[in-house]
N, C-alpha and C positions, 0 to 999 in steps of 0.2 A: 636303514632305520626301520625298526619294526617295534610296531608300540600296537598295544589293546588296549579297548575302552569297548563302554556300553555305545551300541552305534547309534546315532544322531548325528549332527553335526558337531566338527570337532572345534576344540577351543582353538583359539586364533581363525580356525579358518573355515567357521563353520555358521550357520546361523541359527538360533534357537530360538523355536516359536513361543516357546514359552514366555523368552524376554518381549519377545515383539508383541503377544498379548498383554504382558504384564503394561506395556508399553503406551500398549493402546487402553486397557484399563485406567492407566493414571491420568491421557487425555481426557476421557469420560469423566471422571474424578476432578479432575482441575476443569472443564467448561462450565460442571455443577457449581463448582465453587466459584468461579470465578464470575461468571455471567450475571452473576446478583447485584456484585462489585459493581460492574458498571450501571445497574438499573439502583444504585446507588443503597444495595446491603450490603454486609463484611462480609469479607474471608480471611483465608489466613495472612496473618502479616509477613514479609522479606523474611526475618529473621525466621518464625517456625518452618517455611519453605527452604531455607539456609540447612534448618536441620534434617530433614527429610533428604534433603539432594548429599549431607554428607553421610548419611544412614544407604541411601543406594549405591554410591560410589565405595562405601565399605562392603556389602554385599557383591558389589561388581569384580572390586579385588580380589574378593575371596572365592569366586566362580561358582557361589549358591543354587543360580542358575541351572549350571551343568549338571548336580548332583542333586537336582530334587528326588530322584526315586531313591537315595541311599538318605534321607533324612526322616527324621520322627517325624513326620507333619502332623499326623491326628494328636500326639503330647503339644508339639508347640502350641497347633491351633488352640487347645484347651486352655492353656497356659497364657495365650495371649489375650481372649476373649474374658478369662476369669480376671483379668487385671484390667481390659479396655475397656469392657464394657461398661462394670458399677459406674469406674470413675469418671467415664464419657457421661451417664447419667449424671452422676455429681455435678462434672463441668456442666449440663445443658441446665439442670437444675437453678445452678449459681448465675448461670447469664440470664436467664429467664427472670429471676429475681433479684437484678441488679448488686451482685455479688454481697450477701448479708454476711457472711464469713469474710470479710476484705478481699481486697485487690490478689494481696501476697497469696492467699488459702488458693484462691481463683485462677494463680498463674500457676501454683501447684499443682492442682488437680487436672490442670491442661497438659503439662509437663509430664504427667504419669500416664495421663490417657490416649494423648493421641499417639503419641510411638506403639504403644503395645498395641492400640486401634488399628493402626496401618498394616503392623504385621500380620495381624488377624485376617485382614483381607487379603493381603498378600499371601499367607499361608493358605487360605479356603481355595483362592484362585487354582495355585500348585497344586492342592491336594483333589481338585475337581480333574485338572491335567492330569495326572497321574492316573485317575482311573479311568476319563475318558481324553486319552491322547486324539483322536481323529474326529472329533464334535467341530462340527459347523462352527461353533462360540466362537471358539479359540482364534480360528481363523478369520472370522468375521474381524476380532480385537486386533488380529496382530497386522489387517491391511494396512487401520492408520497407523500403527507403532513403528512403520518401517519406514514410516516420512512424520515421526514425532513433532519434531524443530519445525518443519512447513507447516504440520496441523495447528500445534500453539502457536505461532506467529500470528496466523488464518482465525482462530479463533478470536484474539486479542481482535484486529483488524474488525470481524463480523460483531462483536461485542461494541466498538466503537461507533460503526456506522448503524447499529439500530438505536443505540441508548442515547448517543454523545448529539449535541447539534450538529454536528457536521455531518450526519447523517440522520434516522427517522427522528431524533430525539424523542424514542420515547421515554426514558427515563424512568421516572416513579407511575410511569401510569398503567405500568406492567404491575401485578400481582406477582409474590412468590410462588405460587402453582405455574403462572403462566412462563415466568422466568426460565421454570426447570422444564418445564416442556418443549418452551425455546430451544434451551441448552442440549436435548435431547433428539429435538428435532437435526438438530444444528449437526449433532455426532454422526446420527445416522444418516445423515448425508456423506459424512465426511468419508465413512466407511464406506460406501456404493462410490464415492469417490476416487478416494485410493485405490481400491478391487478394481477400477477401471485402468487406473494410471500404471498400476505396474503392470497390467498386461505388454506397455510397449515399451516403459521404460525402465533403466533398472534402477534407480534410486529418484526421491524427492527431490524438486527445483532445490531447495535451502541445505539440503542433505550433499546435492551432486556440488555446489558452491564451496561446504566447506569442506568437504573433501580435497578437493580440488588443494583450497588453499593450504590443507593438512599436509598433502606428499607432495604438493608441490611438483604437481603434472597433470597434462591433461587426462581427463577420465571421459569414456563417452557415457552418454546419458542412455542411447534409444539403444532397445530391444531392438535384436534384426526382425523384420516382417516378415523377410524373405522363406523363413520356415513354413508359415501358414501358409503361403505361395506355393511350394513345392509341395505341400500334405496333398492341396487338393488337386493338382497336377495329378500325381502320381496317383489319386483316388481312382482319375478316370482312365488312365492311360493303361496298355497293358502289364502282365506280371512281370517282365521282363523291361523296366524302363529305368535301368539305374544309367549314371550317364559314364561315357570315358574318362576316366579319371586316375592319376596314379595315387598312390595310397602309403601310408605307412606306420605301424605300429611303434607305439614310443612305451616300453617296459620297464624303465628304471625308478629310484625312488624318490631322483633327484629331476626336478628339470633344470639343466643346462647342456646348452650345443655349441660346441666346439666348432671352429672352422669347416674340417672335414664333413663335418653333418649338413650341416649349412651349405656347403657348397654341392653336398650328394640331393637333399632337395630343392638346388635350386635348377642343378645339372640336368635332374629328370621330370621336373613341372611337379614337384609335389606340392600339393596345399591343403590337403588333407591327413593329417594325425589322430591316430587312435592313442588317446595318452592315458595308460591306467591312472585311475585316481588314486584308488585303493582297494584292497579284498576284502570281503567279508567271510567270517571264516566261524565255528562253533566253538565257544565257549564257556563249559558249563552250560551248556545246552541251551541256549543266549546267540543269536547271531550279533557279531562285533567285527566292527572295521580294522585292519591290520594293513601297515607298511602304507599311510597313505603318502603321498606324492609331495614332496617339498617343492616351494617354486624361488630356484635361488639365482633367476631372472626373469624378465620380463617375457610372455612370448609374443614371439614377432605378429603385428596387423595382420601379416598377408600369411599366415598359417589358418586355418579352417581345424580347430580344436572336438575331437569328439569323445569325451568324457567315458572313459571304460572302466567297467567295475569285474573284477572277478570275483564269486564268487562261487565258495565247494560244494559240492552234491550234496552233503549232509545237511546243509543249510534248510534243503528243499524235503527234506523226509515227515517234517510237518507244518503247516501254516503259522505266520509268526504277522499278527496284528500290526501293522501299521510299518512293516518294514518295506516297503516298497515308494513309500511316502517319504519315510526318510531316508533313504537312498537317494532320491531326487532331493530336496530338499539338500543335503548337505552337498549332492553335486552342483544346486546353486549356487550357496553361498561360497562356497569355493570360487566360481567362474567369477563371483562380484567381487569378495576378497583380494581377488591375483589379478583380477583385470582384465580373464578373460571375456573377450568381449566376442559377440556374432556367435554364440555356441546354438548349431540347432539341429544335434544329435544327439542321443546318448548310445551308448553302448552296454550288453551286460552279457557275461560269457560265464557258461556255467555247462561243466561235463555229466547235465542230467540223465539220466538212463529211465527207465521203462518204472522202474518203480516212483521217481520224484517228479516223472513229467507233466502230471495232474497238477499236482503243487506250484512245480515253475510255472506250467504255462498261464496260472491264476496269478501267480506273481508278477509276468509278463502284463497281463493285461492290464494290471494295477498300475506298473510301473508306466505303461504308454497313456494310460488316463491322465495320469498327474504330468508326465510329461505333455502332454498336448498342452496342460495349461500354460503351461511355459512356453509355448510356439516348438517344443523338440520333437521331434518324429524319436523314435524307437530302431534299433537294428541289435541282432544277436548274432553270436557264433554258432554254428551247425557243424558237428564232427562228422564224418562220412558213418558213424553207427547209429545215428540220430536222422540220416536220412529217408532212413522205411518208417518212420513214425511221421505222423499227421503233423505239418509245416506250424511254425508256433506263431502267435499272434502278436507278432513285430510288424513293422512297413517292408524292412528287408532282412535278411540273413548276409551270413559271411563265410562260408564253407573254409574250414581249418582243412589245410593240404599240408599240414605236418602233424607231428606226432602218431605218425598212423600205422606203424607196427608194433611188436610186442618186444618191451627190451630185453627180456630175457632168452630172446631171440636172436641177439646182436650180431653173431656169427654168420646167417643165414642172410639174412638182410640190413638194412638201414630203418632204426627204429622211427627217424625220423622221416622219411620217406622215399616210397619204392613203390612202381608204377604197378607193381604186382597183388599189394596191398591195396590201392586204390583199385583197380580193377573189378572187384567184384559190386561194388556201388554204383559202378557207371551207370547202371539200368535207370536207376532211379532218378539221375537228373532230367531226362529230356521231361519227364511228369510234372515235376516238383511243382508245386505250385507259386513255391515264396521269391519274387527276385532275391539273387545272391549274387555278391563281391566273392572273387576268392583271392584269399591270403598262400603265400607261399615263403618257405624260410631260408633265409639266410642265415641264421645261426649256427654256434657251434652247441655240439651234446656230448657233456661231459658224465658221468658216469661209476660210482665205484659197482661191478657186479661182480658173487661172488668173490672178493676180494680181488678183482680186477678194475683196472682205473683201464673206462672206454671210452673214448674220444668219437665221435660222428658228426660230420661234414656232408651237404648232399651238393654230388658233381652238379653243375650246372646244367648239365648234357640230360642227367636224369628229371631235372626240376624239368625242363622244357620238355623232354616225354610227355608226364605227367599234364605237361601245359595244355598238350597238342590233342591228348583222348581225351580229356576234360570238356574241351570246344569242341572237340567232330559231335561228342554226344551231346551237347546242350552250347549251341553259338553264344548265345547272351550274356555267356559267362567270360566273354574278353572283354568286357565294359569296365568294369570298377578291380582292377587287381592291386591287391595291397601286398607290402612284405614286409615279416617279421625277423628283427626288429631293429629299430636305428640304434647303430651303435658304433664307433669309429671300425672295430675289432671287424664287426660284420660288414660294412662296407665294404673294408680294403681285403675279402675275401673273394671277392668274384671281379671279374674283368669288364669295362666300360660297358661293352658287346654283347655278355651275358645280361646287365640291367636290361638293355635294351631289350633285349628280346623278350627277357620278363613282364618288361610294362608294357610290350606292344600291342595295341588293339586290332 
C-alpha cells in the first residue's frame, strides 16, 4: 500500500494539532459563555449549541481539518466576517434595546450572524496556523483540546461550585468583567493542567472511559516513565551502555504475525521491534509520508515497539520548517490510535552523505527535542560510509551491516555483504564515539542488472565473519544485535544454530 499526502498526521491515524487547538479554542469559547450562565446571565440556548455541534460534525466528515493549507482561507475569512460581523452588530444592537424590530427580525438576525461568526474565527484560527505552524498558541490550545469532554465536564462542575449554593454561592455578586476573568483564569489553569497530564498519561480520565466503552477493550491510560529513567542513566554512564538484548526489524506495510514469526521471537527472547511506520519521500519538492504501516492486529503487550521512519537523502538537501515536529507528532498519534502502548524510542534512518549531513543532523536534533517531550530517547542508522564523519546527535546509532557493496558489482562480490567490504571501516569503530546496536541481514536481494534477474543470499558462515572483526575491533558492539527483517521467507532461511550465534552476546 503506497499512498502520498502532504506529511502531518494521517487521517485515521493521525493526529492534528490544528483540530486539538481548534478544540481547545472552543473550550475558551464555551467557559466565556457559559460561566455567566451560572453567575446567572445567557448564553446560547440547547437548540443554537444543536446547530453548531451539527456544523462541526459536517466539517469533521468532510476532513476540513486535513486540508487547511489547500483552502482559500483569506476569501472565506473575508466572506465570513462581511456577513458576521454587521449582523452580529445588528443582533447586539436588537438585544441591547430589547428587540424593537420583534422577536421574529431578532431570531433572524441571530440565525445569519452567528454561523458566518463562528466560521470567521474558525477560519482566522486556520489561517494564523497556516502561517505560523510551530507558535507556542497552538500548542498551548490544543493541551486542553486533547481531554476536551474531561475539561467541559470540569468547567460545568468549577462553575457550580463557585456560583451554585452548594458551593461559594456567589452568584449575582460577581460582575461580568469579573465573570470573564474567572472564566479565564479558570482556562489557564486548565491548560498548565493538561501540559502536565499528558506528560504521563496518554489520554483524558473521561477521554480514556469512553474509549474504553467505544472498542470495547481495555486501553492503558499511563505513559511508560520508564524512558526518562533510562535518558538519564545512560546520560551518566559510558558511550558504550546499551544493554544485551536481541532485536529485530519489522519492514512490511502491514502488521500482522503469523505463527512462525511469533514463535521465531519468542524462540530467541526478542522484545524489541523496529517497525517502519512510514517514509518520507520528496514530492514536488514537499517532503510527504509514503507506504505508512497498516495495523491489521493488535500488537502483542510484551513486544517493546520502536517507531522507524525512513526517510531519502534528498529530503535532507534543504531545511523544511517544522518537519521534524511532525514526524513525531504523527508517530504519536499512531502509537495512541493502534494502541501501541510503552513506546520509548523512535527511530529514523536516512542514507545522508557529506553534502546533507548539516541538514540531517539539525533535523536529528529537532527530532530528539520533541521527542524527549514525549519521554522517547532518539537512535539512528549509520552506514559504514558515514562512519568517518562526526557521530550524529542521537542517544544511540545502529550500524547497518548490509547493503554494503556496490551492485553493479555482483559478480565479484555479495552486494549485500562481504567481510571485504566492511574491512576498510573497522578503524573507525574502536574511536566512535556514539554507542551502537548492529543490525545484520537475513534477507533475500533480488535484482534485475543489466537485463539480468540477481538473486543474493549471505551464507551464514560469512555474516558470522563479519560478526567476529566487528567485535575484536570494537567489544561493545555484541550488546544490542538486531536482524533484518522479520518475515516467515527470511526466517526459515538460516538454521536454529546460525540465530544463535548471530544473537549471541
Amino acid at each position: 500500500m503506497s499512498q502520498n499526502q502532504q506529511l502531518g498526521p494521517v487521517v485515521g491515524q493521525g493526529r492534528y494539532l490544528i483540530l486539538d487547538a481548534l478544540r481547545g479554542f472552543s473550550l475558551m469559547g464555551i467557559i466565556l459563555a457559559n460561566l455567566p450562565e451560572f453567575a446567572l446571565w445567557t448564553f446560547l440556548s440547547a437548540d443554537q449549541q444543536a446547530q453548531m455541534l451539527i456544523l462541526g460534525y459536517l466539517a469533521g466528515k468532510h476532513q476540513l481539518y486535513a486540508r487547511i493549507s489547500t483552502l482559500p482561507l483569506k476569501k472565506m475569512l473575508w466572506w465570513f466576517a462581511l456577513i458576521g460581523v454587521p449582523f452580529s452588530l445588528f443582533y447586539a444592537l436588537s438585544a441591547v434595546n430589547a428587540h424593537p424590530l420583534g422577536l421574529t427580525v431578532h431570531s433572524l438576525l441571530y440565525a445569519i450572524s452567528v454561523i458566518p461568526l463562528a466560521f470567521c474565527y474558525v477560519t482566522l484560527l486556520c489561517l494564523l496556523y497556516d502561517r505560523l505552524p510551530q507558535s507556542r498558541c497552538f500548542r498551548w490550545l490544543a493541551a486542553p483540546g486533547r481531554m476536551a469532554l474531561t475539561n467541559y465536564i470540569s468547567q460545568s462542575l468549577i462553575g457550580m461550585m463557585l456560583f451554585y449554593g452548594i458551593g461559594f454561592g456567589l452568584g449575582t455578586s460577581f460582575g461580568l468583567v469579573h465573570v470573564e476573568l474567572t472564566a479565564l483564569l479558570i482556562f489557564v489553569l486548565q491548560i498548565v493542567f493538561c501540559s502536565f497530564w499528558f506528560k504521563y498519561f496518554r489520554f483524558g480520565p473521561l477521554e480514556w472511559v469512553w474509549r474504553i466503552l467505544t472498542y470495547q477493550r481495555f486501553f492503558s491510560i499511563f505513559k511508560c516513565l520508564l524512558p526518562l529513567l533510562c535518558m538519564v542513566v545512560s546520560g551518566c554512564s559510558s558511550r558504550n551502555s546499551l544493554p544485551d538484548e536481541n532485536s529485530v526489524y519489522y519492514w512490511r506495510t502491514e502488521w500482522r504475525l503469523d505463527s512462525t514469526e511469533t514463535a521465531f521471537l519468542e524462540r530467541y527472547h526478542i522484545k524489541k521491534v523496529f517497525c517502519r511506520y512510514f517514509d518520507v519521500v520528496m514530492v514536488d519538492s514537499v517532503p510527504m509520508p509514503n507506504a505508512t504501516i497498516a495495523f491489521a492486529e493488535k500488537v502483542p503487550q510484551t513486544l517493546q515497539i520502536v517507531p522507524t521512519v525512513y526517510i531519502t537523502e534528498d529530503c535532507m538537501h534543504l531545511h523544511h520548517e517544522g518537519l521534524a515536529q511532525r514526524i513525531v507528532e504523527r508517530i504519536v498519534q499512531m502509537n495512541e490510535t493502534n494502541d501501541v502502548a510503552g513506546v520509548r524510542e523512535i527511530q529514523i534512518d536516512c542514507d545522508f552523505t557529506a553534502r546533507s549531513k548539516k541538514i540531517y543532523y539539525d533535523f536529528l536534533s529537532e527530532v530528539r527535542q520533541v521527542a524527549k517531550t514525549h519521554q522517547m530517547r532518539l537512535s539512528t542508522t549509520i552506514r559504514l560510509h558515514q562512519l568517518s564523519m562526526e557521530e550524529p546527535p542521537a542517544d544511540y546509532g545502529v550500524l547497518m551491516l548490509y547493503n554494503t557493496g556496490d551492485p553493479r558489482k555482483f559478480q565479484e562480490r555479495n552486494p549485500i555483504l562481504d567481510l571485504r567490504d566492511v574491512q576498510p571501516y573497522l578503524r573507525y569503530l574502536s574511536d566512535y564515539p556514539l554507542p551502537m546496536a548492529t543490525a545484520y541481514p537475513i534477507f533475500r536481494w533480488q535484482r534485475t542488472i543489466y537485463g539480468v534477474r540477481i538473486e543474493h543470499v549471505v551464507e551464514a558462515d560469512e555474516m558470522l565473519r563479519v560478526k567476529e572483526a566487528v567485535e575484536q575491533r570494537c567489544p561493545d558492539l555484541h550488546h544490542t544485535i538486531i536482524t533484518y527483517h522479520l518475515d516467515k521467507e527470511n526466517i526459515n532461511r538460516y538454521k536454529t544454530e546460525d540465530y544463535e550465534a548471530i544473537y549471541h552476546h
